[in-house]
N, C-alpha and C positions, 0 to 999 in steps of 0.2 A: 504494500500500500504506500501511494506517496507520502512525501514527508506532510506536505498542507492537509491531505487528508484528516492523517493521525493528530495533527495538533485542531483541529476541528471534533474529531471523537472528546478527544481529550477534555476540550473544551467542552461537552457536551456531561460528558459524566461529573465533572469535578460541578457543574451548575443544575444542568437541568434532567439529570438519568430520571427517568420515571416507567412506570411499569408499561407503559407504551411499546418499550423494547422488548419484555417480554409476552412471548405467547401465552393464550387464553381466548377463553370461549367468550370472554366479554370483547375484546377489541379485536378479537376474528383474524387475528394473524398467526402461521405457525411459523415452525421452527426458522424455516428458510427465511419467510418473508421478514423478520426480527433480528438476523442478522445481515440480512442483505440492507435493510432501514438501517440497525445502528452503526455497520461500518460501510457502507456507501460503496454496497458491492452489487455491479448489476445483477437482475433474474438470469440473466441467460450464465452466469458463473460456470465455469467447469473448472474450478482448479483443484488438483487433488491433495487432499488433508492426508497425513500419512505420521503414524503413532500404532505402533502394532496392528497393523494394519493401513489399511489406505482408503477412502472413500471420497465421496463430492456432494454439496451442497442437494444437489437432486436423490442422491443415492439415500443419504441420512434422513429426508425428509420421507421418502418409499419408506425405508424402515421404521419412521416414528409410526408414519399412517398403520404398516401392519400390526402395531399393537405387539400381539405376546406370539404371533406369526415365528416360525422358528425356535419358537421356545426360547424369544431375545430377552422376555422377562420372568427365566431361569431362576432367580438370587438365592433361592431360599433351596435348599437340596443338601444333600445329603454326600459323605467321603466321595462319593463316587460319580457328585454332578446329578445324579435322581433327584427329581422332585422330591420334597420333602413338608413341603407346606402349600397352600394356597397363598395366593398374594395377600398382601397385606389393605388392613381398609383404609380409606380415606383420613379417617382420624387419628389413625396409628403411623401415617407418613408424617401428616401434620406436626400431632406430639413431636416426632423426630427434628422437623423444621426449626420446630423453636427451640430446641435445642441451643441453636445459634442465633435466635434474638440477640442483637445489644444492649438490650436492655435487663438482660439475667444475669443474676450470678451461677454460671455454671455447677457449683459443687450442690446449689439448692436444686436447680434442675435437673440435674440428674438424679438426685433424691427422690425429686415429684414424680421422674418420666417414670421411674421405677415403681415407686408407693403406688400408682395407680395404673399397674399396669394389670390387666386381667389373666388370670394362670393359664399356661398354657397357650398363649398366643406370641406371632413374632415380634411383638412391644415388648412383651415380656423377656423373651433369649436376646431381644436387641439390649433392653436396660439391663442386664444381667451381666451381660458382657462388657456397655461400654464401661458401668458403676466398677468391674474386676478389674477394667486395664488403668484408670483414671488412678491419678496419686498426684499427689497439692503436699510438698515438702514447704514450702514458703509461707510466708506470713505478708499482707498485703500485695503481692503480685496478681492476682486475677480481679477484674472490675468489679464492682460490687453493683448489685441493683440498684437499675437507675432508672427511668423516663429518660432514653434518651434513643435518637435517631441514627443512621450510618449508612450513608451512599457505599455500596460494594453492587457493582452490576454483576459481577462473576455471581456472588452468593444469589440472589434474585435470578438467575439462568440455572443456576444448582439447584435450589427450592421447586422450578418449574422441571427440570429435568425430572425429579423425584418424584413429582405427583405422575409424570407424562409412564415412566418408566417402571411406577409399582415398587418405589424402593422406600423403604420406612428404617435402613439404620442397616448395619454391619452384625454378626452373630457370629457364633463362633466359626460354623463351616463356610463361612468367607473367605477363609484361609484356601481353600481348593475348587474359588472359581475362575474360570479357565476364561470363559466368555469375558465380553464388555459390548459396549455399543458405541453405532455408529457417531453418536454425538458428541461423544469422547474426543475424540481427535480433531475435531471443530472447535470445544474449549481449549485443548492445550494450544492451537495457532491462535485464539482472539483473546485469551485471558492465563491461563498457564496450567501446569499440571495436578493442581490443587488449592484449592479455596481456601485464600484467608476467611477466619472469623474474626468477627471486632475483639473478642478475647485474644485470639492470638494475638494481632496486632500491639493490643493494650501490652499484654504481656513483655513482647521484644522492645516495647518501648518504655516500659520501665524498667527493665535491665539496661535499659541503652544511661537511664538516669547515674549520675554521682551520687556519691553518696554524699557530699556537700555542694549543691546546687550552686549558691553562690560562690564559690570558691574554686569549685572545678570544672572543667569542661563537660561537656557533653561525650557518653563511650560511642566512638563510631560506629556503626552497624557495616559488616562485612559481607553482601549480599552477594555470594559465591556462587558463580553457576546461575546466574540471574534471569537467563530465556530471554520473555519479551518484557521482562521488567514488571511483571505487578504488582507483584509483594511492596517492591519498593516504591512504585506509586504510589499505592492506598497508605505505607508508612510516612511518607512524604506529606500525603495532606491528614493524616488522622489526628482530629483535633484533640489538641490536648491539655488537661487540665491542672489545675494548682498553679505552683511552680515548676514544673514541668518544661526541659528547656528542649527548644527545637530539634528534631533527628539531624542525626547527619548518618545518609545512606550510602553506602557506594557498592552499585549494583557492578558486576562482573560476569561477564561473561566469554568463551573462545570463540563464541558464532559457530558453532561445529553443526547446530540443529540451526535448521530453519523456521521462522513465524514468521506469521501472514502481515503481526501488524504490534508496532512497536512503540510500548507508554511513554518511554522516557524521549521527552523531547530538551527541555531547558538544562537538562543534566545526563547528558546522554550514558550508555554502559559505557563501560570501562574492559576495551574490546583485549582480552589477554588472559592466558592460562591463572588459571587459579593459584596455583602452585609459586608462580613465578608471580603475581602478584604480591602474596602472602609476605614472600621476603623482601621484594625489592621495591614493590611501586612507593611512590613520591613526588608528591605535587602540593603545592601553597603552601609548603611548610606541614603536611602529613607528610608519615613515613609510616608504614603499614607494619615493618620492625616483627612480623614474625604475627602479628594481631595483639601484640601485647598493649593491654587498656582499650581492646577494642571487643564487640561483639558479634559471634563466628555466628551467619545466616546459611545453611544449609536449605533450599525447597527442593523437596521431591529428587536426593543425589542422585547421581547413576548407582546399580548395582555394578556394572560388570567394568571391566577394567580397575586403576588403583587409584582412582578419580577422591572417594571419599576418605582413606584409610591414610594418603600421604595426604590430604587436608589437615586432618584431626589429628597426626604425628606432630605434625611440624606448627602447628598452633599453638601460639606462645601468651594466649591471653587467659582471664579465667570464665569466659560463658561462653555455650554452645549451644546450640538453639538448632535443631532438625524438624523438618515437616516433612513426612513421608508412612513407610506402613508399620503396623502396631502389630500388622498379623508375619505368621512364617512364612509368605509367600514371595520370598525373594525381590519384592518389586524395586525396590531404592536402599541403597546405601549397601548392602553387603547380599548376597544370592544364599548364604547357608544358612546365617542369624541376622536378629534384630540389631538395630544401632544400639539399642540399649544392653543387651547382653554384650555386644563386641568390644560398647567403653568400658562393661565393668572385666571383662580379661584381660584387653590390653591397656587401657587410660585410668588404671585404678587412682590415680591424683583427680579425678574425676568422679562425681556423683550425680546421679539422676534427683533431681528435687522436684521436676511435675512433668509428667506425661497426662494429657488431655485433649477429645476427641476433636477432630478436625470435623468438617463436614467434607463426607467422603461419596464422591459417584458411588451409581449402580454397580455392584459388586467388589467396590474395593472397603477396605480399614485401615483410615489416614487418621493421626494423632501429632499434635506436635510435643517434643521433648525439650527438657532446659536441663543440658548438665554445667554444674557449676566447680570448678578445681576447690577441692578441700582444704578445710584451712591447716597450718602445721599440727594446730595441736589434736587433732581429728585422728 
């Protein structure tokens, strides 16, 4: 997409995103027409989206139409990919939705999705699961309920993905689904490979705080492997409260994968190996020094190759921050185990202090992690 376009989108979400863009039976647009409106891509589109898999604008939109055709709304099944349940209803997606209000405090929410969830239903092995992997080592880091609002067009496209697709939440045997859908690879080129929630965001942004506001700088935020830049959009403009001093983001990326359409325009990525950033970049008087006093961004790492494993060695700061999966399914950051069992073998200077659910596509379990280097006397 041209550059005038993107800063036109841009323009568009940071003022005026409204639910216009996304599909529904009330403003009669589906999937295609909702993307083709919010990034100012003609009907006639054939370009192909490609993310395990490859599809096109018309191909995705065939697949929404056939519904659970193909057995695409699969989620719920058993070791072996057999059905295992009927889809889930309407109010038990929902529940799931709000999960990720901005306006919740997570650890009550998930208390509620649970307490009222009826025995024996997918609400039920969905709250069961996410309540088992959830863990809050911290004291003030997660938002506290509030009345309050948050522009995220990704979340708002995920929500409608959810109700379109029959998906109410991640369970245990999510770990061994093999499928996905064709809209998948449509979110990773127009927004990325995983949904901030306004918690997460809150989160990495009060780690990014000093501990003396006045006194000390702002902790950098080290947005590694950065794609089309969203994370660190939404970090960029996520309003923020108290004292609370401005981010400072520096997304990253080798340009190895290709997107369709790119957030960062007034601060563009920072086009270069991770690796070689980590020790060397330096500019306005930053020196990146290993990431020491800065804070390490991980979304959605590669598994394969030694992409994540020489990040996290050679990280010389003390927080680490991953969005990716919670389950054994090899998807990001290591193919055998989780990131969280691989820092407690190899990065024991290192401790998990909260792992909490992301909101994750149809058949996947996304959570983000904050590990924090122990103190000496620990």
């Amino acid at each position: 997409m041209a550059a005038a376009q993107n800063r036109h989108y841009v323009e568009i979400v940071s003022k005026d995103w409204s639910d216009a863009y996304v599909p529904s039976e009330t403003n009669g647009k589906s999937f295609k027409d909702c993307i083709c409106e919010a990034f100012e891509i003609p009907k006639k589109d054939n370009y192909t989206y490609k993310a395990h898999g490859q599809t096109t604008l018309d191909i995705t939109q065939k697949a929404i139409d056939g519904k659970r055709k193909n057995s695409l709304h699969n989620w719920y099944h058993d070791e072996e990919g057999q059905k295992a349940s009927e889809p889930p209803s309407l109010p038990e997606i929902e529940a799931y939705i709000a999960l990720f209000d901005p306006s919740v405090s997570l650890p009550k929410a998930l208390n509620g999705f649970k307490a009222n969830a009826k025995a024996n239903t997918i609400r039920s092995a969905v709250a069961t699961h996410l309540t088992s992997r959830f863990l809050n080592k911290t004291q003030g880091l997660l938002p506290s309920k509030k009345d309050r609002t948050h522009k995220n067009p990704y979340l708002s496209m995920w929500a409608y993905s959810c109700r379109e697709l029959e998906w109410a939440g991640p369970w245990p045997n999510t770990r061994y689904t093999k499928i996905s859908h064709h809209i998948l690879p449509i979110f990773y080129h127009h927004f990325g490979c995983v949904v901030p929630s306004y918690a997460a965001l809150w989160v990495i942004a009060k780690l990014a705080q000093p501990a003396r506001p006045s006194k000390e700088p702002v902790r950098p935020i080290l947005d590694i492997g950065s794609g089309n830049g969203y994370w660190t959009f939404m970090l960029r403009n996520l309003p923020l409260e108290g004292n609370m001093l401005p981010l400072k983001v520096y997304p990253v990326d080798n340009a190895a994968s290709e997107y369709r359409f790119d957030w960062l325009q007034d601060a563009p990525t920072i086009k270069m190996d991770g690796l070689n950033f980590l020790k060397n970049y330096s500019e306005g008087g930053f020196q990146t020094n290993g990431g020491k006093g800065c804070v390490l961004l991980l979304v959605y790492p590669q598994a394969t190759g030694d992409f994540t494993e020489s990040l996290l060695r050679a990280f010389s700061g003390d927080t680490i921050v991953v969005a990716g999966t919670q389950t054994q399914n090899g998807f990001t950051a290591f193919q055998e185990e989780m990131v969280d069992e691989w820092i407690e073998k190899n990065l024991p200077e290192f401790g998990l202090t909260l792992r909490m659910p992301l909101p994750s596509f149809a058949g996947k379990d996304e959570a983000l992690f904050v590990f924090q280097r122990k103190k000496v006397e620990e």
